[in-house]
C-alpha positions, -999 to +999 in steps of 0.1 A: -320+045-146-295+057-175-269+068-144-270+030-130-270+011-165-236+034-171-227+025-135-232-009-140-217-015-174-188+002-158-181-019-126-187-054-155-158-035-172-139-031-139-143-069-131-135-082-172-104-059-163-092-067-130-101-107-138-077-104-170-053-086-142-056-112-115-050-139-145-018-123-156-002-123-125-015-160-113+006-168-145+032-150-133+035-167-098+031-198-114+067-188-137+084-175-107+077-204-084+094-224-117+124-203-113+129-197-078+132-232-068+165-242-079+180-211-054+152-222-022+170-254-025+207-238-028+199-224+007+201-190+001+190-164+033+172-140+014+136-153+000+118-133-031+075-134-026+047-119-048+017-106-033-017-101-047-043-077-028-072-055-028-088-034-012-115-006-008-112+033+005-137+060+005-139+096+018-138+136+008-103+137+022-112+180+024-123+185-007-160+192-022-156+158-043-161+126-023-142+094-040-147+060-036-113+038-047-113+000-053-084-015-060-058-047-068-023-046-065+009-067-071+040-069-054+071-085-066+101-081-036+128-095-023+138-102+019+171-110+029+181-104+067+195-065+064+177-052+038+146-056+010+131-048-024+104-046-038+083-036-069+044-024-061+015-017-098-018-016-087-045-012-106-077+010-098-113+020-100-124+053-089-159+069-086-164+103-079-188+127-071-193+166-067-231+173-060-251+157-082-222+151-110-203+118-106-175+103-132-161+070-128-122+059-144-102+032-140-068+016-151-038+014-141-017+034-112+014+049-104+042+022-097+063+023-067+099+011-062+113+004-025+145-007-011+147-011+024+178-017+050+182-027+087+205+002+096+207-015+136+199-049+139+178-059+174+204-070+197+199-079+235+178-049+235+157-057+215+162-022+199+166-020+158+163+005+139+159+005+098+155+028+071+134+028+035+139+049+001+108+045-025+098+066-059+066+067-073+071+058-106+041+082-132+024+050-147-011+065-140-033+085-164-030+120-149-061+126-176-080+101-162-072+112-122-054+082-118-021+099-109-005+135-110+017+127-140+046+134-117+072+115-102+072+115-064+108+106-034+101+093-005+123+085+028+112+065+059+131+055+092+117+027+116+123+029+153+113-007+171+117-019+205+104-057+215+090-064+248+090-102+245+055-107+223+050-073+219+066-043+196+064-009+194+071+013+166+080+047+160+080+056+123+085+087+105+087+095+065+092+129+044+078+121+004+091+147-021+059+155-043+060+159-079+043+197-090+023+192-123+019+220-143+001+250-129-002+229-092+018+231-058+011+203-039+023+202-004+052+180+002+045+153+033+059+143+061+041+116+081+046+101+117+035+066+132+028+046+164+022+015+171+021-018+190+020-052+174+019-088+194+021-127+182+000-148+192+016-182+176+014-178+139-004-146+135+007-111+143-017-085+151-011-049+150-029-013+157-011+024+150-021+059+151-010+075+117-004+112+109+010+131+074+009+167+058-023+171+038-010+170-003-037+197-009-029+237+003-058+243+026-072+211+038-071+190+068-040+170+077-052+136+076-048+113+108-061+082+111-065+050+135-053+007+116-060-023+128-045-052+110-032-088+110-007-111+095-011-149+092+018-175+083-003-205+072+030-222+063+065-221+047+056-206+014+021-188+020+010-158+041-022-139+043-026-100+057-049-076+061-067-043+074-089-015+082-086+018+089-106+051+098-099+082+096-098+107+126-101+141+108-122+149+078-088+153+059-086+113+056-109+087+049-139+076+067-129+041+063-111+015+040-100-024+040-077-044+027-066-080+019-036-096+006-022-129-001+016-133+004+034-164-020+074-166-013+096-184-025 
């Protein structure tokens, strides 16, 4: 009964947390929509967007512990025709357990930077190509499990061919990964498949994912999305997910949701 009071009281924390979180951000869309009208109207070809989502992951991933990860996360980018930015903090609640001992943290994670670029725009073809760099900035609390303390690289090319509604994609990735002190994590490569369509306004999509396990000695995860993404008008756009994982080196399952604002 003392375990599930402590539970409890934790999760009410979670929520006072990710509520102030949520609030902050609202706040902040509200500011940015202020300031990005004046260029919407100018006509500029690039559009900037936040994007506010959650979502929920849970598995062993190879190890003796199993975890169970909620999160909410905010994005601040920018899209212009050949390339994008963007900026990415989430924030996250993780309970674990190892036999019968469980611990529970939560705050803030690791940031993440991107800048993207359209290295062979779809012609006739229908064949593009494009490209991504991204750091994982150490915002976490490595004490607290929330992050490695480290900073991590990553680089990611896109391969796409249409076939009038349809797309498929070829993706690869290679992430540099930050060594804390008395650790050697395993770099990762990852590989990606997959075939979207649109049916009007919504775009549906399902891949079969691959990487390099970050732990020496475990599984290398692989895994099976399904997702969607709905343009309810100019400025709004929702998204989401699931996936499963294939191996016992990823998750067993996980969703997500996201609402897109642009502007």
């Amino acid at each position: 009964m003392r375990f599930q009071r402590t539970r409890r009281e934790r999760f009410r924390g979670f929520l006072a947390q990710s509520l102030r979180y949520l609030a902050f951000h609202t706040l902040l869309l509200i500011s940015l929509s202020a300031i990005a009208a004046p260029s919407t109207a100018s006509g500029d070809t690039g559009r900037g967007y936040l994007e506010l989502g959650g979502g929920y992951k849970t598995g062993a991933f190879g190890t003796p512990t199993r975890s169970s990860l909620y999160y909410l996360s905010s994005t601040i980018g920018y899209v212009a025709p050949r390339y994008d930015a963007s900026v990415t903090v989430p924030y996250l609640f993780i309970e674990s357990r190892t036999g019968s001992q469980s611990q529970t943290e939560s705050g803030v994670g690791d940031m993440i930077l991107r800048v993207g670029r359209v290295l062979v725009p779809g012609g006739d073809s229908g064949l593009s190509l494009d490209g991504a760099l991204a750091v994982k900035v150490p915002t976490a609390d490595e004490m607290k499990g929330l992050g490695t303390g480290e900073t991590d690289y990553g680089s990611f090319m896109g391969l796409h061919q249409r076939l009038g509604r349809f797309k498929v994609s070829f993706n690869g990735g290679y992430i540099k990964v930050g060594d804390p002190p008395r650790i050697n994590y395993n770099d990762i490569y990852l590989y990606a498949v997959g075939i979207s369509r649109i049916f009007g306004d919504t775009d549906l999509y399902t891949s079969f994912e691959g990487r390099r396990a970050v732990v020496p000695g475990t599984k290398n995860p692989q895994e099976i999305n399904v997702g969607f993404f709905h343009v309810m008008n100019a400025d709004y756009a929702i998204k989401g997910g699931a996936f499963s994982g294939l191996n016992n080196g990823g998750p067993d399952f996980g969703i997500n949701l996201g609402i897109v604002r642009w502007f």
